[in-house]
Structures are given as structure tokens and as C-alpha cells.
KEVEX-890505 format. One line per 5 residues: number of its first residue (from 1); their letters; for each residue x, z, y of C-alpha. Coordinates in steps of 0.25 Angstrom, whole numbers, always signed. Each point is the difference from the previous one (the first is absolute). Example, Ala and Ser with C-alpha at 12.3 -4.5 7.8 and 13.67 -1.06 7.14 Angstrom:
1	as	+49:+31:-18 ~ +6:-2:+14
This chain:
1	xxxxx	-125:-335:+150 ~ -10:-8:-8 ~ -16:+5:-2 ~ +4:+1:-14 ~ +12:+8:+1
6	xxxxx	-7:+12:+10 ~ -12:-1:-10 ~ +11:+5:-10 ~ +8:+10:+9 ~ -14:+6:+3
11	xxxxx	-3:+2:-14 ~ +14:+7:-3 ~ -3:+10:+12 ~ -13:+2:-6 ~ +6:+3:-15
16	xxxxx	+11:+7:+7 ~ -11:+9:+8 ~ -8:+2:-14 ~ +11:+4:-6 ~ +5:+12:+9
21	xxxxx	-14:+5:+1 ~ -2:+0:-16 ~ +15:+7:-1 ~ -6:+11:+13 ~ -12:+2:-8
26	xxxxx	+8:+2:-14 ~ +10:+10:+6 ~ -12:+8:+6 ~ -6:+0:-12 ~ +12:+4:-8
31	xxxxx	+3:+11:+9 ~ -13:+5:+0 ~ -1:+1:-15 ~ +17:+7:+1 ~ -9:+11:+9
36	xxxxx	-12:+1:-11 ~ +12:+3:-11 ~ +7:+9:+9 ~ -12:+8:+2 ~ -4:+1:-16
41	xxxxx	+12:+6:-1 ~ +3:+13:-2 ~ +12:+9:+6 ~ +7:+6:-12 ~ -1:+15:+2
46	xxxxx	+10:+10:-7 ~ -7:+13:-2 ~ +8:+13:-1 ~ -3:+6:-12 ~ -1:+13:-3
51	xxxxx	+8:+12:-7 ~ -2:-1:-15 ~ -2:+12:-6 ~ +9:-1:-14 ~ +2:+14:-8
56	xxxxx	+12:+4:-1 ~ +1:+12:-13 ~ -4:+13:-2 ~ +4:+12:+4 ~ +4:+5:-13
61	xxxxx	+10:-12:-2 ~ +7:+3:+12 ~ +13:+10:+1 ~ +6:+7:+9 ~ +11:-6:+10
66	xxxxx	+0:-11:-8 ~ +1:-17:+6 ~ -12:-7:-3 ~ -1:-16:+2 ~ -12:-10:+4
71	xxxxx	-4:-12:+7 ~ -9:+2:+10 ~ -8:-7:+6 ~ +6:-13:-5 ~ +10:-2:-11
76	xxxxx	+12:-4:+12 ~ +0:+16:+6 ~ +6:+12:-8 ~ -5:+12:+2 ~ +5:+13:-4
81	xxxxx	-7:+13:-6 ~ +3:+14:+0 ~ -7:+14:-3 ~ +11:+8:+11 ~ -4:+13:-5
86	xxxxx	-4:+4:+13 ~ -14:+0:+6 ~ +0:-8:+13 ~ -9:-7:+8 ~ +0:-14:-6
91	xxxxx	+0:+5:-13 ~ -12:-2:-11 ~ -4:+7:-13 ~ -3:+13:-3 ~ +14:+7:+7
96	xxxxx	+0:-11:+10 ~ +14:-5:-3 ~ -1:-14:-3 ~ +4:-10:+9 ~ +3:-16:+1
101	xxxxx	+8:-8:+9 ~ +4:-15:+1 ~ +14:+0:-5 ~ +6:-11:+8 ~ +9:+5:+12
106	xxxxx	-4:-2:+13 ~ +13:-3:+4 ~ +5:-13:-7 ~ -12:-3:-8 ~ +8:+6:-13
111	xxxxx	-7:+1:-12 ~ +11:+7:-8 ~ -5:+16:+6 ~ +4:+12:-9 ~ -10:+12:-3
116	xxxxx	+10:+15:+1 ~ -9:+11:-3 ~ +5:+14:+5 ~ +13:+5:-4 ~ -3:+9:-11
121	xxxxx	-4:-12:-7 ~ +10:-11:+6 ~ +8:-1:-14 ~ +7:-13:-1 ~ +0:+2:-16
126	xxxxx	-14:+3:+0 ~ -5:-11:+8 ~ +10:-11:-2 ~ -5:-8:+13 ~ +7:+11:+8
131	xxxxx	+13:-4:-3 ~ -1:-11:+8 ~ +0:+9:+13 ~ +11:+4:+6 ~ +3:+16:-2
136	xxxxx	+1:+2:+15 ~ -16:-4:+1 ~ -3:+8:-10 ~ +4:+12:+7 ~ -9:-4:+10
141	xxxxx	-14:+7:+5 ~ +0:+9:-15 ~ -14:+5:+2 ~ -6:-13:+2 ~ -6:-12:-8
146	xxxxx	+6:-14:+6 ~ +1:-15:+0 ~ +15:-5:+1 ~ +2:-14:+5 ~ +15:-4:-5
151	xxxxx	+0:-12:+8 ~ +4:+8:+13 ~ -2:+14:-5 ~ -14:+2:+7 ~ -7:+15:-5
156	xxxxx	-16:+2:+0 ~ -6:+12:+2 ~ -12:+0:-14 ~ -4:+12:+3 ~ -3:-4:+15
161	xxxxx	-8:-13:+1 ~ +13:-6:-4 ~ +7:+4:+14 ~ +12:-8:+1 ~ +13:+11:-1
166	xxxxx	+12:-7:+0 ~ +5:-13:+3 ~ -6:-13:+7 ~ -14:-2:-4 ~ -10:-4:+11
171	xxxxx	-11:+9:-5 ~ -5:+8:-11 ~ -5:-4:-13 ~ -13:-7:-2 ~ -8:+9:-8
176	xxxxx	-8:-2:-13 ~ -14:+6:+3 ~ -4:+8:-13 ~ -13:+4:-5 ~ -1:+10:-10
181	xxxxx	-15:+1:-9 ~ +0:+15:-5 ~ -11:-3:-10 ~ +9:-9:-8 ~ +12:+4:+6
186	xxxxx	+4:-15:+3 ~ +11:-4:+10 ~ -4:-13:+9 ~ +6:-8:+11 ~ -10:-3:+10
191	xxxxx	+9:-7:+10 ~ +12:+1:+10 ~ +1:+8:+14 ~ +10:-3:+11 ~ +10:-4:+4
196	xxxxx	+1:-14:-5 ~ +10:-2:-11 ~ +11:-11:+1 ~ -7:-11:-4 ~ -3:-14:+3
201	xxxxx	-15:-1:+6 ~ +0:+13:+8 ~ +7:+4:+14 ~ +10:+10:-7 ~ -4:+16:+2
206	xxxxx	-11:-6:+8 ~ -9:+13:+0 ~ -14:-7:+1 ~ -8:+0:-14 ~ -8:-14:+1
211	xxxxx	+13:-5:+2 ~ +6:+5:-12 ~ -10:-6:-10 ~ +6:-14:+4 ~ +10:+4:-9
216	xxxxx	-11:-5:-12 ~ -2:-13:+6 ~ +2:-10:-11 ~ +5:+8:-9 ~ -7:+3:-14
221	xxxxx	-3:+14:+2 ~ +3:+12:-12 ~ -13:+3:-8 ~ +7:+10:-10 ~ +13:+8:+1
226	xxxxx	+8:+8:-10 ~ +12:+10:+5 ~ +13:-3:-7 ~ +9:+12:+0 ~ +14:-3:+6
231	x	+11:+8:-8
């Protein structure tokens, strides 16, 4: 090999040399500046909300034994209503016979639960919703206010923290809590109590409250309400 020829191979190690060293240096560089961005960077964090307070009605456009719809505490969860006619220890308002529940049934996340008030007033003619119940159901528990699930015939208990009566529910109702203002006598929902409804977001019937309010995340919450009176 000529003195010309290793002055050549000696400057293309050299160049080769450079070359690493500058790509080394470039990467570190890089990397350091991936770790500066990183670090700017905040985590996003959901924060639970919490219950929105949202009035309901008045005492005095509420009748007795009669169903009652709303959406609480977002527009995607029915809720049902009812002045039982019976003091009880969940109820609100001056005879302390109100009460809410989460109408979807616990069993099969059905949406489609029926109101029966007691039997005196269990009239299909009269509350034409009735006639989809079969006569057989209606003969059942006659003193009592219930939720009736048609999907597999599943009975609540309203009168006792919707206590499962009948059927194959996992657990009892989730309950409405109510909040009652006797100076105005205005009705307001004020949250939701365990057990967990069947809903996506939260371990169903799980009886732990923090875990419940997971049920708002993401969702626009209700800011006003309105009873609709189911005939």
C-alpha cells in the first residue's frame, strides 16, 4: 500500500470516527430533551365530581301513590319517584313518605321497571301502564309499593330500601337520596346511596360510596330536573 493510499484510509477512519461521535452526542442530546418534555408534562387526572344538588318539585305538585320520572344524576339513569303514603325511614317531606330509587334492575340492567302502588289503587283502567303486568303479579304483596322488572320478573321492596322480594336480582335498589327544604317545601335530589346500580363504570351492587360517584365520570351531569307523571 502506497504512502498516498494509507494517508487516505487514515482520513476515512478519521471521518468514520467523527462521524459516530457526533450521531453519540446528537442522540444524547435528543434523549435529554425527550426527558425535559416528558417531565413538562402533565398526567391527566379525572376528578370525581361531586352529587349535584338539582330540585326536583314541590310538595304540593306531588300526589299520592302516583309514578314519578326524572334523570338523575345524568340524563342516561331513570329514576322513579313516589309519595308511598306511609312514613318510613328514607322518606322526606312533612309525612316522610317520599322516596327515589334508580329504576334500572339489578339483575339484567333493564331499563323497562313498572311502578304497582298498593292494591287499593292497582287499577289497570285507571293507570293504563298496568295493563302490561300480568294479573298474577298484581296479586302479589297488596300492602306494598314495588318496582316490577318484566324482564324476568324481579319485585322490590319501595317501602324497604328497595329490598329485593322476588326473583333474581343481586341486590337491592340503588336509592335516590332526597332532601326535602320545609321553608319552600321543595323536593331535591342530592345523590345516590348504595348499592351500585347496573351500570357501566361501577363494580355492580358494590356497597362503597367513593366508588359510586364513578358512575358521573365523563358524563354531563343534570343541572335541572322536572317529574313527568307516568299514566
Amino acid at each position: 500500500m502506497s504512502h498516498t493510499e494509507r494517508g487516505e484510509k487514515t482520513v476515512s477512519q478519521e471521518r468514520r470516527t467523527a462521524l459516530k461521535i457526533i450521531t453519540s452526542i446528537s442522540f444524547i442530546v435528543s434523549l435529554g430533551s425527550l426527558a425535559s418534555l416528558l417531565k413538562s408534562i402533565s398526567p391527566v387526572v379525572l376528578e370525581i365530581p361531586e352529587w349535584p344538588r338539582v330540585r326536583l318539585a314541590n310538595i304540593n305538585g306531588i300526589k299520592l301513590r302516583t309514578w314519578y320520572l326524572f334523570s338523575y344524576p345524568t340524563k342516561d339513569i331513570p329514576c322513579l319517584l313516589v309519595k308511598t303514603g306511609k312514613s318510613l325511614p328514607s322518606g322526606v317531606g312533612p309525612d316522610r313518605d317520599i322516596i327515589a330509587y334508580v329504576m334500572i334492575c339489578q339483575h339484567a340492567r333493564y331499563y323497562g321497571t313498572i311502578y304497582i302502588p298498593p292494591k287499593e289503587v292497582r287499577d289497570p283502567e285507571k293507570l293504563t301502564y298496568l295493563k302490561t303486568v300480568p294479573p298474577n303479579i298484581l296479586e302479589l304483596y297488596p300492602d306494598k309499593n314495588l318496582l316490577y322488572c318484566p324482564a324476568h320478573a324481579g319485585i322490590y321492596d319501595l317501602e324497604k330500601d328497595g329490598e329485593v322480594l322476588a326473583g333474581p336480582p343481586f341486590c337491592s335498589l340503588c336509592k335516590v337520596v332526597l332532601e326535602y327544604d320545609e321553608a319552600s317545601g321543595d323536593i331535591y335530589a342530592v345523590g345516590l346511596s348504595p348499592p351500585a346500580p347496573a351500570v357501566p363504570g361501577v363494580t355492580h351492587c358494590s356497597n362503597n360510596p367513593e366508588e359510586l360517584k364513578r358512575i358521573m365520570l365523563g358524563k354531563k351531569l343534570v343541572t335541572e330536573a322536572s317529574l313527568e307523571e307516568k299514566i
